[in-house]
N, CA, C and O atoms as a Tinker XYZ file with bonds, in Angstrom:
   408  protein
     1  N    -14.247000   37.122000   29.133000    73     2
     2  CA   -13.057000   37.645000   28.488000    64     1     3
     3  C    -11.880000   36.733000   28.838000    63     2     4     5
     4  O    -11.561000   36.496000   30.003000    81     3
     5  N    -11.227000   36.214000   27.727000    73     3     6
     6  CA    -9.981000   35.869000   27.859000    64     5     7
     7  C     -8.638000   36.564000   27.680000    63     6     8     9
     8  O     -8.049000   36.901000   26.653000    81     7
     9  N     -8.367000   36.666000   28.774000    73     7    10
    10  CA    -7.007000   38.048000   28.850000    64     9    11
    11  C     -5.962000   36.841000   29.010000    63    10    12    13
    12  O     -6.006000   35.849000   29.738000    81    11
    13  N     -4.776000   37.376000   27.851000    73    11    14
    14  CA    -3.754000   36.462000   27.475000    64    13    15
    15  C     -2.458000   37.706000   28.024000    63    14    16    17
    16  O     -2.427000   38.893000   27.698000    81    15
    17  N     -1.659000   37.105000   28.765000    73    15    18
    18  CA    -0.339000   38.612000   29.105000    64    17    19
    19  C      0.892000   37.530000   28.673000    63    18    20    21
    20  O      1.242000   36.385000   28.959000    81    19
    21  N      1.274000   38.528000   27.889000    73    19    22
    22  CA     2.176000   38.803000   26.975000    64    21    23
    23  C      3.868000   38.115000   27.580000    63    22    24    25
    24  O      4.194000   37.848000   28.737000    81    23
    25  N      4.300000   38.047000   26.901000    73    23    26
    26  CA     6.116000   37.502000   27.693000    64    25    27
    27  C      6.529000   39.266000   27.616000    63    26    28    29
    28  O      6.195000   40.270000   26.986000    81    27
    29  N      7.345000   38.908000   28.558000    73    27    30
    30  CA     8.537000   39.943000   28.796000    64    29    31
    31  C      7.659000   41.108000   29.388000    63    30    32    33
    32  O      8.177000   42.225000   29.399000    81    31
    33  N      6.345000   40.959000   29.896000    73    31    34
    34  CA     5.776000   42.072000   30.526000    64    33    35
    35  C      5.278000   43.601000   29.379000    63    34    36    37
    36  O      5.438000   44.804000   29.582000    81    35
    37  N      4.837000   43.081000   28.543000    73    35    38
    38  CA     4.828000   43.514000   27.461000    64    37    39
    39  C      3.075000   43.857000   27.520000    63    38    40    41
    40  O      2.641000   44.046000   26.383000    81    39
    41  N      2.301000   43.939000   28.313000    73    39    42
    42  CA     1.345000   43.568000   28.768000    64    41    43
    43  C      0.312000   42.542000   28.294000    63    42    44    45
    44  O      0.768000   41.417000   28.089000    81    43
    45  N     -1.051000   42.731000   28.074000    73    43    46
    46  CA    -1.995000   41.567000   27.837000    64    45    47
    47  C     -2.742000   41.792000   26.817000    63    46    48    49
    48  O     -2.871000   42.972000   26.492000    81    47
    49  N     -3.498000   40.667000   25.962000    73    47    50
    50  CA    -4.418000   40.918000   25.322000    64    49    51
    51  C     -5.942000   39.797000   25.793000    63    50    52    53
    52  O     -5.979000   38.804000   26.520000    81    51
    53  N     -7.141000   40.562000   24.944000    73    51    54
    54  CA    -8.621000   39.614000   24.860000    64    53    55
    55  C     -8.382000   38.927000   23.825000    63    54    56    57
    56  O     -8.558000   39.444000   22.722000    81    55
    57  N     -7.875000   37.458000   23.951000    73    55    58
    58  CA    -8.005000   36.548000   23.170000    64    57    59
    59  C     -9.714000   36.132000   22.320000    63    58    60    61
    60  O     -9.713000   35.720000   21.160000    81    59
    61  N    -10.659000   36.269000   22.880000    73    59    62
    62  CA   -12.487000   36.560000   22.571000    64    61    63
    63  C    -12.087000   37.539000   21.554000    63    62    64    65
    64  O    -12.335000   37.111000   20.426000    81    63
    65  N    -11.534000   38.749000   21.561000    73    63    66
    66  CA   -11.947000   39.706000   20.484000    64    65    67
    67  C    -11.006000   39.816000   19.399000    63    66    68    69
    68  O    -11.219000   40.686000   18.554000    81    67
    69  N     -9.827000   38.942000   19.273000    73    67    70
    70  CA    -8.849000   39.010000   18.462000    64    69    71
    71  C     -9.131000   37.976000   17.131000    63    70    72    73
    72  O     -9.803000   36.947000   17.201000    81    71
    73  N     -8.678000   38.323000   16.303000    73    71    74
    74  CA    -8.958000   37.366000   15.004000    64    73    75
    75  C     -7.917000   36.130000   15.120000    63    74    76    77
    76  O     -6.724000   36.428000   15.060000    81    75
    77  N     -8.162000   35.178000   15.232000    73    75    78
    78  CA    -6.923000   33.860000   14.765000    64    77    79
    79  C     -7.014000   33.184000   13.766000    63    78    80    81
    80  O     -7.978000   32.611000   13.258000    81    79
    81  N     -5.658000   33.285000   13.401000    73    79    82
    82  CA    -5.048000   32.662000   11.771000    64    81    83
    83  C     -4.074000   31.333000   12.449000    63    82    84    85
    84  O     -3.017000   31.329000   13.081000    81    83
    85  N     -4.753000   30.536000   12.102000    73    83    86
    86  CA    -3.686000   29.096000   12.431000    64    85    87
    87  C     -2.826000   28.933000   11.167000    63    86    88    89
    88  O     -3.015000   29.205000    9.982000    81    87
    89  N     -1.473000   28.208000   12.088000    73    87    90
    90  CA    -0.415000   27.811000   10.859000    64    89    91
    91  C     -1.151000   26.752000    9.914000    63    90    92    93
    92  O     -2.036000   25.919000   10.108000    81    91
    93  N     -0.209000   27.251000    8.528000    73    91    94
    94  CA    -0.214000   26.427000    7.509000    64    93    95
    95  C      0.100000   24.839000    7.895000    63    94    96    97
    96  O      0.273000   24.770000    9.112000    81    95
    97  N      0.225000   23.580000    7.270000    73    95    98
    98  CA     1.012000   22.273000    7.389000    64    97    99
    99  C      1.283000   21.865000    5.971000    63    98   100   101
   100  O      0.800000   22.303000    4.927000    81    99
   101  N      1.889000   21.222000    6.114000    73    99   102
   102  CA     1.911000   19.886000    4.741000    64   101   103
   103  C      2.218000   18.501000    5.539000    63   102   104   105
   104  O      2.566000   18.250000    6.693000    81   103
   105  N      1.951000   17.779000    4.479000    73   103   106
   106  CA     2.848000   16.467000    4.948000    64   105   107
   107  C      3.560000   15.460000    4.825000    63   106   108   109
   108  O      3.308000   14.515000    4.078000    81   107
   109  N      4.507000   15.565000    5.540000    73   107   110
   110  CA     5.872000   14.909000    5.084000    64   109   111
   111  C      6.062000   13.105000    4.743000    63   110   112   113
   112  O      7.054000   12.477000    4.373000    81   111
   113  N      4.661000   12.654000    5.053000    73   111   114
   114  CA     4.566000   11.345000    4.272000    64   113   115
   115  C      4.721000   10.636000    5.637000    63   114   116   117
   116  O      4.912000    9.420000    5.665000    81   115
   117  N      4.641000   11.402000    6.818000    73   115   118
   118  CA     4.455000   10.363000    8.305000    64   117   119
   119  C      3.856000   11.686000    9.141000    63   118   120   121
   120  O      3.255000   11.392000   10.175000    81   119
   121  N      3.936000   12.888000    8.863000    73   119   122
   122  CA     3.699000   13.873000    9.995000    64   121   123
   123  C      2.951000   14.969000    9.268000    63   122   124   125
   124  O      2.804000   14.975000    8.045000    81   123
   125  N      2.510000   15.850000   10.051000    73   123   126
   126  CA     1.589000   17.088000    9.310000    64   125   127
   127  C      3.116000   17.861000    9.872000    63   126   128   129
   128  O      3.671000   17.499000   10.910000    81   127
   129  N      3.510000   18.682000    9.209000    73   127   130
   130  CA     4.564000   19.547000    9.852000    64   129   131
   131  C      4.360000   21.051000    9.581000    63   130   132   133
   132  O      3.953000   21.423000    8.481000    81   131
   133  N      4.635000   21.906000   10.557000    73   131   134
   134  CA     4.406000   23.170000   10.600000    64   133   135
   135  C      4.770000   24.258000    8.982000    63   134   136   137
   136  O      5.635000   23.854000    8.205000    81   135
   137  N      4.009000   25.567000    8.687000    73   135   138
   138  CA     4.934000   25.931000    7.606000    64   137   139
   139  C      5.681000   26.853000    8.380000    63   138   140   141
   140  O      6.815000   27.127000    7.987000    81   139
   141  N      5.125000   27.524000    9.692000    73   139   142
   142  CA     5.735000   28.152000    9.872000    64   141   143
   143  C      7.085000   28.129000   10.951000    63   142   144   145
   144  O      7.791000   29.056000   11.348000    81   143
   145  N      7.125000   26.537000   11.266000    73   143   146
   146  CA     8.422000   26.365000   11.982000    64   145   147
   147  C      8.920000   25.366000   11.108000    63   146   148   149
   148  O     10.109000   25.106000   11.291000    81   147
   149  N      8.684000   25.106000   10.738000    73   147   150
   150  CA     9.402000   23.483000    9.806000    64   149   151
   151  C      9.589000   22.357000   10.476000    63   150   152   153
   152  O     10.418000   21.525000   10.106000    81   151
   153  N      8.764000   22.191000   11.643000    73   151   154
   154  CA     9.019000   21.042000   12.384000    64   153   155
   155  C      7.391000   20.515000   12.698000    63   154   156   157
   156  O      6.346000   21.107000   12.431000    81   155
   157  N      7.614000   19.020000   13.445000    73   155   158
   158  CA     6.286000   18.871000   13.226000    64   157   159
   159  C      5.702000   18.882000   14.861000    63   158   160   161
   160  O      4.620000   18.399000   15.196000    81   159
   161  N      6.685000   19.553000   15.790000    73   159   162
   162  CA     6.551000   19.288000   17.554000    64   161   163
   163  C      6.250000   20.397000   17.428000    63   162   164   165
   164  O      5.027000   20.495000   17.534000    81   163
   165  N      6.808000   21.495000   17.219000    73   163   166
   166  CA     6.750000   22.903000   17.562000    64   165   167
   167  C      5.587000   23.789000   16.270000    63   166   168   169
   168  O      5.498000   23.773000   15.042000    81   167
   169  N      4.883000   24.465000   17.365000    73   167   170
   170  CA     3.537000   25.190000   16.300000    64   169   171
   171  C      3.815000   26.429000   16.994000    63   170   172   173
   172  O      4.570000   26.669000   17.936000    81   171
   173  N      2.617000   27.560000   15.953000    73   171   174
   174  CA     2.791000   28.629000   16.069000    64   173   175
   175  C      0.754000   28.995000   15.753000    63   174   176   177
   176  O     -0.009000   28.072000   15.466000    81   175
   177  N      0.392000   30.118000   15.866000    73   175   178
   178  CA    -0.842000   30.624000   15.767000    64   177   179
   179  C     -0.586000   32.058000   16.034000    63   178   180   181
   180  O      0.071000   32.422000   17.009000    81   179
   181  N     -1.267000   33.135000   14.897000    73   179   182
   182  CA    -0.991000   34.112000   15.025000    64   181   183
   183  C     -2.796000   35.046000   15.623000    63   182   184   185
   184  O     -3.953000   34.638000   15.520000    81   183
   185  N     -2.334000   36.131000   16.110000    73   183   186
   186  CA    -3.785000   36.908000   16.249000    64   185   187
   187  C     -3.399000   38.414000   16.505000    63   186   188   189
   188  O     -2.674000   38.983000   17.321000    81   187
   189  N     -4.343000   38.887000   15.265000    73   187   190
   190  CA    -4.400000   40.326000   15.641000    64   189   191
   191  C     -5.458000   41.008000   16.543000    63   190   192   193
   192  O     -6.661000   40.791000   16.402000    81   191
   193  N     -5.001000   41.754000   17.375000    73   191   194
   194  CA    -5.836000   42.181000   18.246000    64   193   195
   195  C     -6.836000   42.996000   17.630000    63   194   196   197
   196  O     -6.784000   43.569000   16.542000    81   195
   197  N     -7.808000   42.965000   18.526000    73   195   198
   198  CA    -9.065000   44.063000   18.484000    64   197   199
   199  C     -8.285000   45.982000   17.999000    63   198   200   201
   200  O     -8.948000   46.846000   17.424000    81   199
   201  N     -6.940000   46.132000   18.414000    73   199   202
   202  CA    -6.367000   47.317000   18.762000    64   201   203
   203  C     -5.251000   47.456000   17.298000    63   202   204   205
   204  O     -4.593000   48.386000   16.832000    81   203
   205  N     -5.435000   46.193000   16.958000    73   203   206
   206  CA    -4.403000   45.950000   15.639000    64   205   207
   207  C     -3.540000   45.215000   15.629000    63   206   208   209
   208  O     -3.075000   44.595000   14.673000    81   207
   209  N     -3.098000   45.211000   17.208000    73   207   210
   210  CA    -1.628000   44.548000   17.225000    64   209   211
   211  C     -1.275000   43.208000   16.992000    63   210   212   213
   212  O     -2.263000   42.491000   16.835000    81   211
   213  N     -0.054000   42.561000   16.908000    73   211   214
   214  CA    -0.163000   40.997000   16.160000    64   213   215
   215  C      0.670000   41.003000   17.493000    63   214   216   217
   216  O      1.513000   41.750000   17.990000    81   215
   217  N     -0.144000   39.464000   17.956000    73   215   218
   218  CA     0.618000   38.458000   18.864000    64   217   219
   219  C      1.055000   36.988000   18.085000    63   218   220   221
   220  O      0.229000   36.508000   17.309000    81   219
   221  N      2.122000   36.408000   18.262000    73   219   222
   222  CA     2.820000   35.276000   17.962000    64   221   223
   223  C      2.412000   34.388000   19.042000    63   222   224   225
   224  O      2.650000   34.914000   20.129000    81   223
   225  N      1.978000   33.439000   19.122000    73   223   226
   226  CA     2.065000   32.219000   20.058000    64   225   227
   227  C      2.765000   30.943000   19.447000    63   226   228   229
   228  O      2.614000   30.513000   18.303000    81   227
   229  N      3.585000   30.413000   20.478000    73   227   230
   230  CA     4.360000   29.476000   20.166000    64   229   231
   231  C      4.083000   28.548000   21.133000    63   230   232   233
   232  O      3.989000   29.005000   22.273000    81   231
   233  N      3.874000   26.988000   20.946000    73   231   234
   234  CA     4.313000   26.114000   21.656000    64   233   235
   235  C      4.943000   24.875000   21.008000    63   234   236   237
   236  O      5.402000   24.610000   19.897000    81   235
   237  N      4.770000   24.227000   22.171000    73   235   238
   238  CA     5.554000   22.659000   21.775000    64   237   239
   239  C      4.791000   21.386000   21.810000    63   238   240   241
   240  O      4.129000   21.506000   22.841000    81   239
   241  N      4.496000   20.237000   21.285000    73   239   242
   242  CA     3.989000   19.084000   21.723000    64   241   243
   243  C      4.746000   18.552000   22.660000    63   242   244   245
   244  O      4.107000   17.809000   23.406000    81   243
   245  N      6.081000   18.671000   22.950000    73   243   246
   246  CA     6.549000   18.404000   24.163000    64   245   247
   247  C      6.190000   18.532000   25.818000    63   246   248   249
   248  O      6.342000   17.929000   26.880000    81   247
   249  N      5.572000   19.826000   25.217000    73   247   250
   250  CA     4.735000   20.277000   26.399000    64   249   251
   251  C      5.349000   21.640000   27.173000    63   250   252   253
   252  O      5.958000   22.383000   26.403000    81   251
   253  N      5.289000   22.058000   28.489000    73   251   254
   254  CA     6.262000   23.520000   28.708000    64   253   255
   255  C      4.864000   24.815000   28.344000    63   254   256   257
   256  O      3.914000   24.543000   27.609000    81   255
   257  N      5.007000   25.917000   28.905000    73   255   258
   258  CA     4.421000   26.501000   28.349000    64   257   259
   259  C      4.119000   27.757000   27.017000    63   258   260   261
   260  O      5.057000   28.433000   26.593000    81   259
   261  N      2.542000   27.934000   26.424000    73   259   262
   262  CA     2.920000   28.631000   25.594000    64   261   263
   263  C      3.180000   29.572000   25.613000    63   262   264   265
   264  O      2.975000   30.099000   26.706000    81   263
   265  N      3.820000   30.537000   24.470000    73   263   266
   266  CA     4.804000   32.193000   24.674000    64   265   267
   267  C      3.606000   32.730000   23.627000    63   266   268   269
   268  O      3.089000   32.213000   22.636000    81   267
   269  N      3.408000   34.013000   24.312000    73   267   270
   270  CA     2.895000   35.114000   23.370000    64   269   271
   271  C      3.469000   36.354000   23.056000    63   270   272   273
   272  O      3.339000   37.402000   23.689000    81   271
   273  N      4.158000   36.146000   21.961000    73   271   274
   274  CA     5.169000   37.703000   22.018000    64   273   275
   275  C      4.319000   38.620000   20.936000    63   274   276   277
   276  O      3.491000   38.261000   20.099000    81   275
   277  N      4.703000   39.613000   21.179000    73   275   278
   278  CA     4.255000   41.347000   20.173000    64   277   279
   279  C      5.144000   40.855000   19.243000    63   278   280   281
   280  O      6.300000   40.507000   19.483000    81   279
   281  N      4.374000   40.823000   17.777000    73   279   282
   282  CA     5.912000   41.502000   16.722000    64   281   283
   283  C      5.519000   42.193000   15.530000    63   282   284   285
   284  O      4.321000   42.448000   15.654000    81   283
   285  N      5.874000   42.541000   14.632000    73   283   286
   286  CA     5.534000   43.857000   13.751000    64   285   287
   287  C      4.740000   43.241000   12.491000    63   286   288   289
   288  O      4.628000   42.111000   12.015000    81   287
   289  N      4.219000   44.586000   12.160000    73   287   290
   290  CA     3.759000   44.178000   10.301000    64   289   291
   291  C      4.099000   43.401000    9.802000    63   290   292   293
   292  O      3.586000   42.282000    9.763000    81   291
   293  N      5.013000   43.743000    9.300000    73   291   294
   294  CA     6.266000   42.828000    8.366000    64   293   295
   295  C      6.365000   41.425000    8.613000    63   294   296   297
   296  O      6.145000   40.599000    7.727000    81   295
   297  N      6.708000   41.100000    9.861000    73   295   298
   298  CA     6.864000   39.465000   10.528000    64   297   299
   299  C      5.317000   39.162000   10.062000    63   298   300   301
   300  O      5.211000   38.302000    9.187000    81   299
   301  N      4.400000   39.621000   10.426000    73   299   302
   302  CA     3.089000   39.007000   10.660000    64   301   303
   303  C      2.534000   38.817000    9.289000    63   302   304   305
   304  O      1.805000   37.825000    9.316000    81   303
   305  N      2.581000   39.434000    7.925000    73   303   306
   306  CA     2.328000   39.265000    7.246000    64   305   307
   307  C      3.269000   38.496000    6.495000    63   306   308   309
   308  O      2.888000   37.968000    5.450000    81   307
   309  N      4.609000   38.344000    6.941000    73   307   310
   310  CA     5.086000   36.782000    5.915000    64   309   311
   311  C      4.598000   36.083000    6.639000    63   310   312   313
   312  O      4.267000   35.036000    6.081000    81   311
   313  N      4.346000   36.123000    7.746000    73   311   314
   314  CA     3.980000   34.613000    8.248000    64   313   315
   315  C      2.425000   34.273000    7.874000    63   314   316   317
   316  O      2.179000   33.082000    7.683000    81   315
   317  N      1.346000   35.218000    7.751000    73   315   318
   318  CA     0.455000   35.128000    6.839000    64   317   319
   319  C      0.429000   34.663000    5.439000    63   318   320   321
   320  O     -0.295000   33.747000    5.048000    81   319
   321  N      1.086000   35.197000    4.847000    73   319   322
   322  CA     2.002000   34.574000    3.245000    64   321   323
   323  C      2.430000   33.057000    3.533000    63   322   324   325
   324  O      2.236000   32.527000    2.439000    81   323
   325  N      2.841000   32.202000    4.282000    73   323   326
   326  CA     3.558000   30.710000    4.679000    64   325   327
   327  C      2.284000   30.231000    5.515000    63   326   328   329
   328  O      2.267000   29.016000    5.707000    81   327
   329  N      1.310000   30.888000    6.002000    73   327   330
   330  CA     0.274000   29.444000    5.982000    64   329   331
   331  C     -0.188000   29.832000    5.610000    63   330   332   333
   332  O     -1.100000   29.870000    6.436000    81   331
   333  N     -0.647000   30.554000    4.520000    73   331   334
   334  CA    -1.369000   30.280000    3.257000    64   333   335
   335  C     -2.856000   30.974000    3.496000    63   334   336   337
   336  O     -3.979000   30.516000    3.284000    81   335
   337  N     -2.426000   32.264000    4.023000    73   335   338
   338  CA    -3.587000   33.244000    4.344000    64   337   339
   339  C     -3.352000   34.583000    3.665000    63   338   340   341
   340  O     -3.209000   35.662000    4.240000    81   339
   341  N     -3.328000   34.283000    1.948000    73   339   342
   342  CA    -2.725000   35.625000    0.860000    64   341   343
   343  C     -3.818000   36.629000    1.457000    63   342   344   345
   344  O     -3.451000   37.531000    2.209000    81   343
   345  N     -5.047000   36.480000    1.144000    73   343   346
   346  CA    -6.121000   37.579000    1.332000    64   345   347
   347  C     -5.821000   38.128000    2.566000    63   346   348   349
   348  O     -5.620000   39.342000    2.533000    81   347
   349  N     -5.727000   37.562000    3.699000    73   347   350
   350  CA    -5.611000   38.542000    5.095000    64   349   351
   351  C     -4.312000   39.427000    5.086000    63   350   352   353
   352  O     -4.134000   40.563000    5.525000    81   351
   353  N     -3.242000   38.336000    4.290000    73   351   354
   354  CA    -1.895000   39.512000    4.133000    64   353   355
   355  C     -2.442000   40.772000    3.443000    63   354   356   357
   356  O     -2.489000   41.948000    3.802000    81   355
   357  N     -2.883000   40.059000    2.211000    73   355   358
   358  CA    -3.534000   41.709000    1.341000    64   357   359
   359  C     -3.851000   42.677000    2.382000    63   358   360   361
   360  O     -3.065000   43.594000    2.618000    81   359
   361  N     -5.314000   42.499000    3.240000    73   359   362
   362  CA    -6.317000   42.825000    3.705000    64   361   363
   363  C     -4.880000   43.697000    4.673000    63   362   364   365
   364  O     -4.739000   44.913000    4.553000    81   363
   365  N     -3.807000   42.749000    5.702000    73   363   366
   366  CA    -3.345000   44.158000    6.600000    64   365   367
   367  C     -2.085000   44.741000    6.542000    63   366   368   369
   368  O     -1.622000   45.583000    7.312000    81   367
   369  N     -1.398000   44.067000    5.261000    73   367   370
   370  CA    -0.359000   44.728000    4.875000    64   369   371
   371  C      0.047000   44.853000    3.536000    63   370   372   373
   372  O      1.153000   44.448000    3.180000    81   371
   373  N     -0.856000   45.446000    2.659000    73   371   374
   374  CA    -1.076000   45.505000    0.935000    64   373   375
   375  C      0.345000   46.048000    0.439000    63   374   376   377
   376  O      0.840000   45.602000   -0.597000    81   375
   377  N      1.112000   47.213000    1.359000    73   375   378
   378  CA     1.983000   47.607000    0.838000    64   377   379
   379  C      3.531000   46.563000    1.088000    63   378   380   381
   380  O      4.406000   46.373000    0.243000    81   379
   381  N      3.483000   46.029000    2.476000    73   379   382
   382  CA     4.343000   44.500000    2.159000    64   381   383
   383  C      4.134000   44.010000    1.406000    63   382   384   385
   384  O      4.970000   44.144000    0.512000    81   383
   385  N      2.759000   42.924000    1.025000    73   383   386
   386  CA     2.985000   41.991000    0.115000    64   385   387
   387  C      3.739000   42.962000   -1.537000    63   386   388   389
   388  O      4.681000   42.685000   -2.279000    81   387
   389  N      3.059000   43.752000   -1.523000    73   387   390
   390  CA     3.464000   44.376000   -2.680000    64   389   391
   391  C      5.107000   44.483000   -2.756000    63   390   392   393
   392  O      5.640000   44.292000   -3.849000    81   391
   393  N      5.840000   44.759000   -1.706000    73   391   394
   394  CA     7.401000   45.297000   -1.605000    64   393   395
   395  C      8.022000   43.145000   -1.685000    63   394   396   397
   396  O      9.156000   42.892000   -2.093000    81   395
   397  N      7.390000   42.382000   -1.392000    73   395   398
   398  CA     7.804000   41.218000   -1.305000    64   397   399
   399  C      7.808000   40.856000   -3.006000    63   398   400   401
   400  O      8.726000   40.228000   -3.534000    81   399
   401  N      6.935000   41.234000   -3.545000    73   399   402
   402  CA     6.604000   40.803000   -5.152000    64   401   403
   403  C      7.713000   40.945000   -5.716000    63   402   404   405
   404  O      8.322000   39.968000   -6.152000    81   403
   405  N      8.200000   42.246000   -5.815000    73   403   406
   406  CA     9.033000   42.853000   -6.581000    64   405   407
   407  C     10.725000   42.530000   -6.253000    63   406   408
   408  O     11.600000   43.066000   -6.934000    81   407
């Protein structure tokens, strides 16, 4: 088991039982750059837990370490929508994408 704890004491999760959705890229004609930061140093990777919950991980190619914060529906499924994971948005937040359409 890989137990990942959380920033701000927010407690931990099993990274093994969680689903991961890596960021989108494009590229800017010298770099692959993030969709979901707009830069090409700083990345992101999202995972919903076994329990439901969505963790954010952030780091840097700079180096420093990475952050795993809690954040809601809503965040997690645009950010599903920007790297380019429509079906999983469907799949855990049908009634967002739907309120985003309109």
């Amino acid at each position: 088991m890989t137990r990942i704890n959380l920033n701000d004491g927010q407690g931990w999760f099993n990274r093994d039982s969680a689903i991961k959705f890596s960021e989108g890229t494009w590229w800017d004609g010298h770099n692959n750059v993030s969709t979901a930061t707009g830069d090409k140093f700083c990345h992101e990777s999202l995972y919903r837990t076994a329990s439901g919950r969505w963790v954010l991980q952030a780091w840097s190619q700079w180096g420093g370490h990475d952050s795993y914060t809690l954040i809601n529906d809503d965040t997690a499924v645009r950010w599903l929508l920007l790297a380019g994971e429509g079906e999983a948005a469907e799949k855990y937040g049908p009634a967002i994408v739907t309120a985003l359409e309109v």
